[in-house]
N, C-alpha and C positions, 0 to 999 in steps of 0.2 A: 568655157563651159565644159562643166565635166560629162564624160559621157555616160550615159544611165549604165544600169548592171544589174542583170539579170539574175536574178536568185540562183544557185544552183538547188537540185533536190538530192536530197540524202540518199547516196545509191543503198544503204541497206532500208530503205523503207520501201513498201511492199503496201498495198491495195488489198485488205485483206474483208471478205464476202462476208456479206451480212448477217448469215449465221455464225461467223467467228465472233464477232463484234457482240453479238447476242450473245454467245457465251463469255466473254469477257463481262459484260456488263453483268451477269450472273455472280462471276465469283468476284466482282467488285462487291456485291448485295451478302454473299458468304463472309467474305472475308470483313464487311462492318458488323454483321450480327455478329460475328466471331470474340472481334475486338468488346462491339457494347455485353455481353455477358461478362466477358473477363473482369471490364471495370464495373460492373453488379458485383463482383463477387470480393468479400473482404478482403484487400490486400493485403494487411495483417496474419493471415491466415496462410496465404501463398508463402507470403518470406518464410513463418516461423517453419512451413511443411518444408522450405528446403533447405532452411539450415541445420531440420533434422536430416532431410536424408544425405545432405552435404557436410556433417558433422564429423571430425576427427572420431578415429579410433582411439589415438593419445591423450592424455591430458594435456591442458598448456603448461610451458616450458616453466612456468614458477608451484606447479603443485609439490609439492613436499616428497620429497622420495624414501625418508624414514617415518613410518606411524608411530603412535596414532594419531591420527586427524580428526580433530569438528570441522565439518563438512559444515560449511554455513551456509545454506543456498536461499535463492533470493534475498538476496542483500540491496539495498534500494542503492538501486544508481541512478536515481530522476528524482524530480524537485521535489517531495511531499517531504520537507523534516520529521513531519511525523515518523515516518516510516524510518529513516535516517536515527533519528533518534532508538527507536526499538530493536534496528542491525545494530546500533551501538552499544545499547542493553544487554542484548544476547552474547554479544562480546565478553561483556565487562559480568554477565552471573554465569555463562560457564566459565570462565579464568577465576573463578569462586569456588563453583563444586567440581568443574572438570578439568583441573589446573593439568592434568599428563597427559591430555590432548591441545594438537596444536592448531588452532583455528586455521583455514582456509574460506576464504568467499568466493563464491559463484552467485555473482551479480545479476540480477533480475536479467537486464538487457543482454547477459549471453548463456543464460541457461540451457536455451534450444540447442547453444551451438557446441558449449562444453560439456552438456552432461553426458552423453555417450563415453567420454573419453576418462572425464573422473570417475564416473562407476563402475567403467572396466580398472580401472584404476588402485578402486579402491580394497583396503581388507577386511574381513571382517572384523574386525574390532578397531574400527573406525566407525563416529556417529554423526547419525547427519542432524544438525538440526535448523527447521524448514521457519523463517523469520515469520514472527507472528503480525498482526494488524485486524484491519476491515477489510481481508476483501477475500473471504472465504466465502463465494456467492456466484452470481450470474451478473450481477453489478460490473464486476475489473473481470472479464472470461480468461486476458490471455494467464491473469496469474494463479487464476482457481486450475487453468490447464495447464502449467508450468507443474505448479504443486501434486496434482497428477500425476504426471509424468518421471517426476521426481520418486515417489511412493513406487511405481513399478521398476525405476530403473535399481535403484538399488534395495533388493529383495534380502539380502541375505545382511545389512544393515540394521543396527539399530535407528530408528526413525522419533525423533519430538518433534511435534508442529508445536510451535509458540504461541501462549493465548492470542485467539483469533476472537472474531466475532462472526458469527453466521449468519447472513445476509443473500440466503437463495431466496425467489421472488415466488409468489403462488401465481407463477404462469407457466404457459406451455413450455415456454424456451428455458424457464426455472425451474422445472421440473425434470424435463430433460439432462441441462450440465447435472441436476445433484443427482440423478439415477447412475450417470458417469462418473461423480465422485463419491458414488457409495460401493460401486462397483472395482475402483482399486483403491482404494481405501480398507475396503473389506481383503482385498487380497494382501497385504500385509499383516505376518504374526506378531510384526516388533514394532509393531506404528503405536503412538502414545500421544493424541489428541487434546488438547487444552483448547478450552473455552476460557474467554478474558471476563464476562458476566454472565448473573443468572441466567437470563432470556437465551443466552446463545449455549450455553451450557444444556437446557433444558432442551433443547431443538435440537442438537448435536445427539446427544441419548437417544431421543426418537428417530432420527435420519438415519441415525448409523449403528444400529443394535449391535453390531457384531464388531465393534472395534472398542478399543481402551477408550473412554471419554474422561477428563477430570477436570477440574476448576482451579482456576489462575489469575492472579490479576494480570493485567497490563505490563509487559517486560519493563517498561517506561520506571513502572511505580517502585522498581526496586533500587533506583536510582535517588543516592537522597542529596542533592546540589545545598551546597551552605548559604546559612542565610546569609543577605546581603544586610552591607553595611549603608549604603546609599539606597535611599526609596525618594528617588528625584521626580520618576514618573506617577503624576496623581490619579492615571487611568488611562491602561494599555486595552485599546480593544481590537479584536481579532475576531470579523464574522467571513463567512466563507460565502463562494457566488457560485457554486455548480446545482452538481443534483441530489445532493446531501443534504442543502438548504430547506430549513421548514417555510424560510421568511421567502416571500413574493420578493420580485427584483422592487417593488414599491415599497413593500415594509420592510427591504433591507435600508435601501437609502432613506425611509423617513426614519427608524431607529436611527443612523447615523446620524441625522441633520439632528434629531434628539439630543446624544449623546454629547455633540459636537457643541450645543448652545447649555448645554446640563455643566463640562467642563470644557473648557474653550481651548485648554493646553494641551487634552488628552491626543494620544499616539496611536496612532492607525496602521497595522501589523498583518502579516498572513503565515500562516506555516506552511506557505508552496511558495517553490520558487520557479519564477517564469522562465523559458529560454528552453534554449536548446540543452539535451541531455549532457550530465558532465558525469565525474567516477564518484564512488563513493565516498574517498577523500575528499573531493572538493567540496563535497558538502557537508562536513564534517566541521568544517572551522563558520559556516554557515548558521550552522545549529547551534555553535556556540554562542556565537553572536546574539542568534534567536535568545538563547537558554537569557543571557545580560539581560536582556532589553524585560523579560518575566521576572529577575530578580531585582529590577531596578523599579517596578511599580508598587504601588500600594492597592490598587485594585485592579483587577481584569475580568472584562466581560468578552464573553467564545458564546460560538454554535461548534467549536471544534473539538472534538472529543481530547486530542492533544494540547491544545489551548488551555483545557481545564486540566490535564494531566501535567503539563508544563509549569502550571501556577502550582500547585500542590506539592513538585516537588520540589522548587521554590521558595516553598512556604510564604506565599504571595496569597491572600485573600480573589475570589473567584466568583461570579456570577455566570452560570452556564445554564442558554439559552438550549433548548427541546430541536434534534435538527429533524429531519422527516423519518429518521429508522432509529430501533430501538439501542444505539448504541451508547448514548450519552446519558439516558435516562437509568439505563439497567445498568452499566457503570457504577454512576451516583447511587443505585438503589442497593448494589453490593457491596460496594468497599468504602464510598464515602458518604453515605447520607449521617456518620455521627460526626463528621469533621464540619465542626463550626460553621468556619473561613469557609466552608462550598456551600453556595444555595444553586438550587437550577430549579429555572423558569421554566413551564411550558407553555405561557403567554407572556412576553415582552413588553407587557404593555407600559404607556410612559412610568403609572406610577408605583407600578411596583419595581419596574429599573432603578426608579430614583432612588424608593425608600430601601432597596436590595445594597445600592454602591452606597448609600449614608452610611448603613450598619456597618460595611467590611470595611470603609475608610477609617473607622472608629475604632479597629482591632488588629492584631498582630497574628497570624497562622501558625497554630503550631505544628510540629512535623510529624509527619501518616505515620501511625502504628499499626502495621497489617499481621503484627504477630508471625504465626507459621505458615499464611497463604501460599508463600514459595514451596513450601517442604515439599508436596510432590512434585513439581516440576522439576527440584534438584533429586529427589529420590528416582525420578525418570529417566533425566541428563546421565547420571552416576549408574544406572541400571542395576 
């Protein structure tokens, strides 16, 4: 039988009086309120504040060391091909008008951390031009704050923002970001503003009295992809599930189960890719792919504004459904409502879908003629 064994006690523990213990339990009650505020408070916000104030002085070690440079900031390095597509745009029309500048990118996901370092960096007669899209708004904050940020650091810069579209909300919080993006915005002498349609053009004027505003299509649209010789797919559709969506999470999937019994072969597509963040290259052979699978259809029905910008330049016939903000409609209402091959819905209903795909199955798209829409955005670029 073994013999029992007495615990020993921890000579450094100590007996300590009940008002120690009451003050411990105190700053146990401090230190959770401490913690739960912290996780209230946007961590998005935390990072990007300190990889500004932990941001090089340098540029990274591949910025160009002979000018001049296009500065190409926010360059999409996360899934939305859309956006992918329009960094790839901006590419390929300034190596058109601004062939003796040499592009550099500064990638959406490290602007916070490089731009201190390229704008000390830079000279002046280097230009920066800021990738266009949808999200010049209160909608995407951190890249309406990026774009900011961007405008004040490099002052003595020439500056293009690439047709955007303007999407600040008539709320408190909406109102607020654009009092902040009219605020340096307006502090730039060499800022040059493109709006990608009417509607956002005509809001841009009004928000921003005291900057350059002008009118642009879609960086996308100046892209003209060759027709395709294979039209294998009889109806590529491409509806979106966020907060863009006009359709209810019910009348997206009855449209589909629609569509799905309308052509039973038809291909079901998105221009976001899921997953974890990758670089801008790898999304680049991505969008190709995307770009195939648009010139491989004979029709396409979207709620995506690129969807229908995808088919168009394609010359792929298009059905483009109404999504909840004016982007896809005022679009359509400026540069494409004389192009045949595009109709857009702002009701889905089954039978105008039907009778919408009968007509565009029955026809060939011919290619956008936007005449001199670019000229000022390259009279801009070229300065």
């Amino acid at each position: 039988m073994k013999p029992t064994r007495t615990p020993t006690r921890n000579p450094r523990a100590v007996d300590h009086p009940v008002w120690c213990q009451c003050l411990s339990a105190v700053g146990s009650l401090c230190r959770n309120a401490m913690l739960l505020a912290l996780k209230s408070l946007p961590p998005v916000r935390w990072k990007r504040e300190a990889l500004r104030i932990l941001s090089p002085f340098r540029p990274p070690e591949d910025f160009p060391q002979q000018g001049p440079r296009l500065i190409v900031v926010l360059a999409a390095d996360y899934g939305n091909l859309g956006d992918v597509a329009i960094t790839q745009a901006v590419i390929r029309f300034a190596a058109r008008h601004l062939p003796s500048h040499r592009p550099y990118l500064v990638c959406a996901g490290h602007v916070f951390h490089d731009l201190r370092g390229v704008a000390r960096a830079a000279d002046t007669d280097d230009v920066v031009a800021i990738v266009g899209g949808g999200n010049m708004g209160d909608r995407y904050p951190d890249l309406e704050e990026a774009r900011c940020r961007v405008v004040t650091a490099f002052r003595h810069n020439r500056i293009v923002s690439f047709p955007q579209s303007f999407d600040f909300s008539d709320t408190r919080a909406g109102r607020r970001a654009l009092g902040r993006s009219c605020a340096a915005y307006s502090s730039h002498t060499r800022l040059h503003l493109f709006a990608r349609e009417r509607r956002s053009f005509d809001r841009m004027l009004e928000a921003f009295p005291n900057c350059s505003v002008q009118l642009a299509p879609d960086s996308v649209l100046a892209l003209d992809l060759s027709d395709s010789d294979t039209r294998d797919v009889r109806l590529l559709v491409c509806l979106r599930e966020d907060t863009e969506s006009k359709l209810s999470a019910e009348g997206r999937a009855a449209t589909l189960d629609y569509l799905r019994n309308l052509v039973p072969d038809a291909v079901f597509t998105d221009t976001v890719v899921p997953g974890r963040r990758l670089s801008f290259p790898d999304y680049e052979w991505r969008l190709q792919k995307l770009w195939d699978q648009f010139g491989r259809a004979r029709c396409v029905v979207t709620d995506r504004l690129h969807g229908l910008i995808f088919s168009v330049i394609n010359r792929t016939p298009c059905v483009a459904i109404e999504s909840n903000n004016h982007k896809i409609r005022s679009t359509w209402e400026t540069w494409l409502s004389n192009l045949p091959s595009a109709r857009f819905l702002s009701d889905p209903r089954p039978d105008a879908l039907a009778g919408a795909i009968a007509d565009l199955l029955a026809m060939s798209a011919p290619a956008l003629a936007l005449g001199g829409a670019f000229g000022p955005l390259a009279a801009a670029l070229r300065g």
